[in-house]
Residue frames as a rotation matrix with the C-alpha (Angstrom) as fourth column:
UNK 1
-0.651 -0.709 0.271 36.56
0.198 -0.504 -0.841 65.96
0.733 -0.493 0.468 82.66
UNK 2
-0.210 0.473 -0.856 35.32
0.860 0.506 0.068 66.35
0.465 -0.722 -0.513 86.00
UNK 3
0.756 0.500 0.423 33.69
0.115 -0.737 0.666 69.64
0.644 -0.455 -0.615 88.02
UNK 4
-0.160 -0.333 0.929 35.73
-0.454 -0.811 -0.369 71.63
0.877 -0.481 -0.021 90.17
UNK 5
0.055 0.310 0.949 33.49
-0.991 0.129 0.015 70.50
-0.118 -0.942 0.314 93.14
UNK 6
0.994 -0.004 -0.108 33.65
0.022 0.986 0.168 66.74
0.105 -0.169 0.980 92.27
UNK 7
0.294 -0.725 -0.623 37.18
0.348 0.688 -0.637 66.85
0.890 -0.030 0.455 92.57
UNK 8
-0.183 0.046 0.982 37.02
-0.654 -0.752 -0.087 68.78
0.734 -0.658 0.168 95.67
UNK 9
0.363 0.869 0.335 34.71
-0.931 0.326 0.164 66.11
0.033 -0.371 0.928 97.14
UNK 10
0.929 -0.095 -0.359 36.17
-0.033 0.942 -0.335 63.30
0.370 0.323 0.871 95.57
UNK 11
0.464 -0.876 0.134 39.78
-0.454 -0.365 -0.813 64.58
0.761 0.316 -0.567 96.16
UNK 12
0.667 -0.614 -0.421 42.88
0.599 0.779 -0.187 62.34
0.443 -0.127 0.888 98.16
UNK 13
0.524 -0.835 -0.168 46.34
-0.782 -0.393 -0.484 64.46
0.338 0.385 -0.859 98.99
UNK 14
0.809 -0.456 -0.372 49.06
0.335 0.877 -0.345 61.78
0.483 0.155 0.862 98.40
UNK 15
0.444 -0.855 -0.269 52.22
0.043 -0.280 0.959 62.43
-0.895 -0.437 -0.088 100.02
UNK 16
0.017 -0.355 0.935 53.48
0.935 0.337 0.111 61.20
-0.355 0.872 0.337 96.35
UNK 17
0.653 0.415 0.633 52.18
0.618 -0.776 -0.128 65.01
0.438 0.475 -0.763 95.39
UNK 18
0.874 -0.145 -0.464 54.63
0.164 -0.810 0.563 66.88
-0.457 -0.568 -0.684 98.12
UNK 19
0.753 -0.658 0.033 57.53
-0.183 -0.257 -0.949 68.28
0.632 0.708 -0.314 95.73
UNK 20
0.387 -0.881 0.272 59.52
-0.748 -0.473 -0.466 68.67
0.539 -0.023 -0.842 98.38
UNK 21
0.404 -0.164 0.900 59.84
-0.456 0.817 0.354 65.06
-0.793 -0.553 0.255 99.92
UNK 22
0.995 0.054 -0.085 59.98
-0.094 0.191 -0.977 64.23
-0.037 0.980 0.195 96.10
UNK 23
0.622 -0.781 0.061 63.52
-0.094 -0.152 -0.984 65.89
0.778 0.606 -0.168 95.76
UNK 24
0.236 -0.290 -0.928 64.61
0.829 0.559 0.036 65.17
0.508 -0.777 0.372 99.81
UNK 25
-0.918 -0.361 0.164 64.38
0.247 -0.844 -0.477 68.57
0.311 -0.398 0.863 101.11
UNK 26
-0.308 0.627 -0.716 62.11
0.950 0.161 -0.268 70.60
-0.052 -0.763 -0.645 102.90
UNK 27
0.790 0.348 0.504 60.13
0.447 -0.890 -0.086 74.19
0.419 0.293 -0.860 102.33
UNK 28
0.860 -0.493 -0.134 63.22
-0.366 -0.778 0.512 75.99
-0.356 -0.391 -0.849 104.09
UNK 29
0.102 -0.854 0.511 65.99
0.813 0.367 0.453 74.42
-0.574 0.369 0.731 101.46
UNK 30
0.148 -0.222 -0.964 67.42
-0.559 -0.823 0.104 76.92
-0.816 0.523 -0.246 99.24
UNK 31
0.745 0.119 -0.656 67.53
-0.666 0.183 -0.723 76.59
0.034 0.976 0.216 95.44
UNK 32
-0.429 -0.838 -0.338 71.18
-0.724 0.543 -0.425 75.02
0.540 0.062 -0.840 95.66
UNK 33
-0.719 -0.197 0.666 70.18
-0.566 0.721 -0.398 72.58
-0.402 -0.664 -0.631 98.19
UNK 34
0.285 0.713 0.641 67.45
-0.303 0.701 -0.645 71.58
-0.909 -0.011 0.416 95.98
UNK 35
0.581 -0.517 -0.628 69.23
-0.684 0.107 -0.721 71.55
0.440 0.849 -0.291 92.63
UNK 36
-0.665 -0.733 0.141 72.03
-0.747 0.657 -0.104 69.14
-0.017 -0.175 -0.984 94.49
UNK 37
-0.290 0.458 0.841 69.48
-0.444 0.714 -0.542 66.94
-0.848 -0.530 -0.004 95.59
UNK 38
0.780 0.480 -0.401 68.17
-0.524 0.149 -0.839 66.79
-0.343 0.864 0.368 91.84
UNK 39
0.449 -0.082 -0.890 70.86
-0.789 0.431 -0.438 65.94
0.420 0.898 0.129 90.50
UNK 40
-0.744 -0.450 0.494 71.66
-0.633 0.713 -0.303 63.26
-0.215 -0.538 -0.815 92.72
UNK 41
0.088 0.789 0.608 68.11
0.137 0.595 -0.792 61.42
-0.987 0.153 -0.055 92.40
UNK 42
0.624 0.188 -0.759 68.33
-0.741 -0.168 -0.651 62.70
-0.249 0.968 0.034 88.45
UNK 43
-0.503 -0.864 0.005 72.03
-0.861 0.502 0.080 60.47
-0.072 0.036 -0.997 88.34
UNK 44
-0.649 0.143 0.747 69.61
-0.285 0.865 -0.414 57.22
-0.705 -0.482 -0.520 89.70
UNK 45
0.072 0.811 0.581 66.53
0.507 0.472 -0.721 57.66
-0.859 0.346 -0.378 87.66
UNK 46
0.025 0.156 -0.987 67.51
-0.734 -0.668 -0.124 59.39
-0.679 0.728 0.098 84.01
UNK 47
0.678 0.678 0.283 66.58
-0.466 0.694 -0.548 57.61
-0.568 0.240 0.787 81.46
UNK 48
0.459 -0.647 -0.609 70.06
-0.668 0.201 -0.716 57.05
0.586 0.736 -0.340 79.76
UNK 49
-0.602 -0.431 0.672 71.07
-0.798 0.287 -0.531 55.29
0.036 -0.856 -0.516 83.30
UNK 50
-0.417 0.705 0.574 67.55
-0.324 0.474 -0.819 53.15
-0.849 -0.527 0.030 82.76
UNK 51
-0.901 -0.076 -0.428 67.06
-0.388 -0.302 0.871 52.13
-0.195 0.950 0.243 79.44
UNK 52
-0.437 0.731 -0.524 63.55
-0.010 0.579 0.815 51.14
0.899 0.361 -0.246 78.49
UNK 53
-0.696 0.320 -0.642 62.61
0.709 0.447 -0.546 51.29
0.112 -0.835 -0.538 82.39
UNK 54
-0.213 0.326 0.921 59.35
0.600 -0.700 0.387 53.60
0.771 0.635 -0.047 81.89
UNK 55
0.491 0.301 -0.817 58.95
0.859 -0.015 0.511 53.47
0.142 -0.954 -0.266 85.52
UNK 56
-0.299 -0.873 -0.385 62.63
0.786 -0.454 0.420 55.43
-0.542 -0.177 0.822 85.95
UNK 57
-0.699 -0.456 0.551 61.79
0.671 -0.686 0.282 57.49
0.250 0.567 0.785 83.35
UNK 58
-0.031 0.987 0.156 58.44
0.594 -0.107 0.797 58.67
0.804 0.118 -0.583 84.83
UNK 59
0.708 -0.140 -0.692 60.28
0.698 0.292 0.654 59.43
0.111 -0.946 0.305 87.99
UNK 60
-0.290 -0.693 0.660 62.57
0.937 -0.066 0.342 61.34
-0.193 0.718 0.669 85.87
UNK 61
-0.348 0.260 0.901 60.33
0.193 -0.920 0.340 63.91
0.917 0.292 0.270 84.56
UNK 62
0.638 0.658 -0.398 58.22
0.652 -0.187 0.735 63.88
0.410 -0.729 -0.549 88.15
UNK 63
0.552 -0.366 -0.749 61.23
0.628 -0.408 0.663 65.23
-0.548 -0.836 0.005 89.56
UNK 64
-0.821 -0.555 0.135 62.39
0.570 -0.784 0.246 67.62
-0.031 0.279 0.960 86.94
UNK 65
0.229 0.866 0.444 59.10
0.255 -0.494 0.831 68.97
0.939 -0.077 -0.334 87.24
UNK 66
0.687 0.074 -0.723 59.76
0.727 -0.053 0.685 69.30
0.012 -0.996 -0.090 90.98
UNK 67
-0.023 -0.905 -0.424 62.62
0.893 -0.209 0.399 71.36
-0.450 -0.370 0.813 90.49
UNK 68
-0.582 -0.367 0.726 61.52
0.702 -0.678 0.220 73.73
0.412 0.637 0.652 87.84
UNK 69
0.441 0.516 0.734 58.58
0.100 -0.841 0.531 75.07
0.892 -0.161 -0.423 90.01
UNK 70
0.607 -0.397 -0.688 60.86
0.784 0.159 0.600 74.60
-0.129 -0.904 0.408 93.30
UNK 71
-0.296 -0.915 -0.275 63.76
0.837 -0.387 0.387 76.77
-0.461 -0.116 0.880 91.89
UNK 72
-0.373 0.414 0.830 61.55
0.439 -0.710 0.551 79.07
0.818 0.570 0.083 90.22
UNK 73
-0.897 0.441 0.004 60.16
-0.293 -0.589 -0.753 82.14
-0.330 -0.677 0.658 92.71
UNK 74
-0.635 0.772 0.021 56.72
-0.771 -0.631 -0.093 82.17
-0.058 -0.075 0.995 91.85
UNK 75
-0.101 0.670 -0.735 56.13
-0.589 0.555 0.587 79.26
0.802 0.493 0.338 90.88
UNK 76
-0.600 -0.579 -0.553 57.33
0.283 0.493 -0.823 78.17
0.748 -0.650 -0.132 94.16
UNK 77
-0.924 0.380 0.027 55.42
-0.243 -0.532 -0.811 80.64
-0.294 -0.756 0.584 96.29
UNK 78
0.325 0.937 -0.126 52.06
-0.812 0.345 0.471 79.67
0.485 -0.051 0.873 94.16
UNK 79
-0.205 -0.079 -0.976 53.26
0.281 0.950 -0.136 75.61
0.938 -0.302 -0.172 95.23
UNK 80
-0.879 -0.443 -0.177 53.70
0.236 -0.082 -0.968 76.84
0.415 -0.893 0.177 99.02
UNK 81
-0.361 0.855 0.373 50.10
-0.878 -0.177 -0.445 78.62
-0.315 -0.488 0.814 99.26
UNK 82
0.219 0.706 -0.673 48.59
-0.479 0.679 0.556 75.50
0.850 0.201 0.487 97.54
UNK 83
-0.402 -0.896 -0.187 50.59
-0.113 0.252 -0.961 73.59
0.908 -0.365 -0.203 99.98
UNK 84
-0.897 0.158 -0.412 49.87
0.345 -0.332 -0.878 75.21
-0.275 -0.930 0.244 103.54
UNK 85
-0.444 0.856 0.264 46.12
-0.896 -0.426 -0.126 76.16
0.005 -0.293 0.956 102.61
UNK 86
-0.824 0.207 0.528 44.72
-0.102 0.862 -0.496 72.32
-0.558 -0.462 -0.689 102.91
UNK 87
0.015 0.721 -0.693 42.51
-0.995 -0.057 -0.082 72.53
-0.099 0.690 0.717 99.53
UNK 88
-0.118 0.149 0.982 41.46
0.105 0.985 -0.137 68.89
-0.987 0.087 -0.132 98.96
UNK 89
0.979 0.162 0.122 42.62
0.071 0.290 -0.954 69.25
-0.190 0.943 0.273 95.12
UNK 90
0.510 -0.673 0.536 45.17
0.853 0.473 -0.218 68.33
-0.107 0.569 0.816 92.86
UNK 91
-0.228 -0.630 -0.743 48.35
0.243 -0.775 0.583 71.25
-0.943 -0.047 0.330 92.62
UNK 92
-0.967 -0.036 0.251 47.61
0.252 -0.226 0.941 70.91
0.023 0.973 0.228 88.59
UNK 93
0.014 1.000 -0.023 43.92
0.978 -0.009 0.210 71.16
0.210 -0.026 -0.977 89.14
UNK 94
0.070 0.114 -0.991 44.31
0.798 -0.603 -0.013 73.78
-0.599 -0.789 -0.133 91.45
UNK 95
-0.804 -0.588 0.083 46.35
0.237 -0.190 0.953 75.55
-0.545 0.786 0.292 88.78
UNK 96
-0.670 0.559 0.489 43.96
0.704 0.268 0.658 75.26
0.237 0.785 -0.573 86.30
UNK 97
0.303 0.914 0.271 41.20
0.886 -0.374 0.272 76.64
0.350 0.157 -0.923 88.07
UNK 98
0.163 -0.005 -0.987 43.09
0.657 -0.746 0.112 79.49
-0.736 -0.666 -0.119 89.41
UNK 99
-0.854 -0.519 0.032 44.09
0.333 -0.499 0.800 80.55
-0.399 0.694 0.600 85.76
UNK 100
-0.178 0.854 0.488 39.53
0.796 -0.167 0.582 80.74
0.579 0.492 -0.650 84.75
């Protein structure tokens, strides 16, 4: 496992990471407007719809993850400061080290 500061240093941000492009909405959707979206993209990529396709299913969980900390308050507001403060690390990282 890598240092704090190496992944700081070392760190990328992907678009691939922005929840809310993820689920086709935008930081001013409301819960409903992201829950529709879900289950529209959920309809395309669940894994009973994709059998064996691990891709689909990977896509699957990425975006029920997206939704539970989207439709969740807090978890939403922590996502938003990671977001809009321009740390050069990983939301789960980030996570992490805010919980030591």
């Amino acid at each position: 496992m890598s240092s704090g500061v190496e992944d700081i240093l070392t760190y990328k941000r992907d678009s691939k990471e922005d929840l809310y492009a993820m689920l086709n909405c935008s930081e001013t959707s409301t819960v409903d407007q992201i829950q529709a979206e879900f289950k529209i993209l959920a309809l395309q990529y669940h894994p009973d719809k994709n059998d064996g396709d691990k891709e689909s299913e990977a896509k699957f969980q990425q975006l029920k993850e997206a939704k539970e900390i989207l439709c969740d308050p807090e978890k939403r507001a922590s996502y938003d400061k990671w977001r809009n403060s321009g740390i050069q690390i990983s939301y789960k990282n980030w996570l992490g080290m805010k919980e030591h």
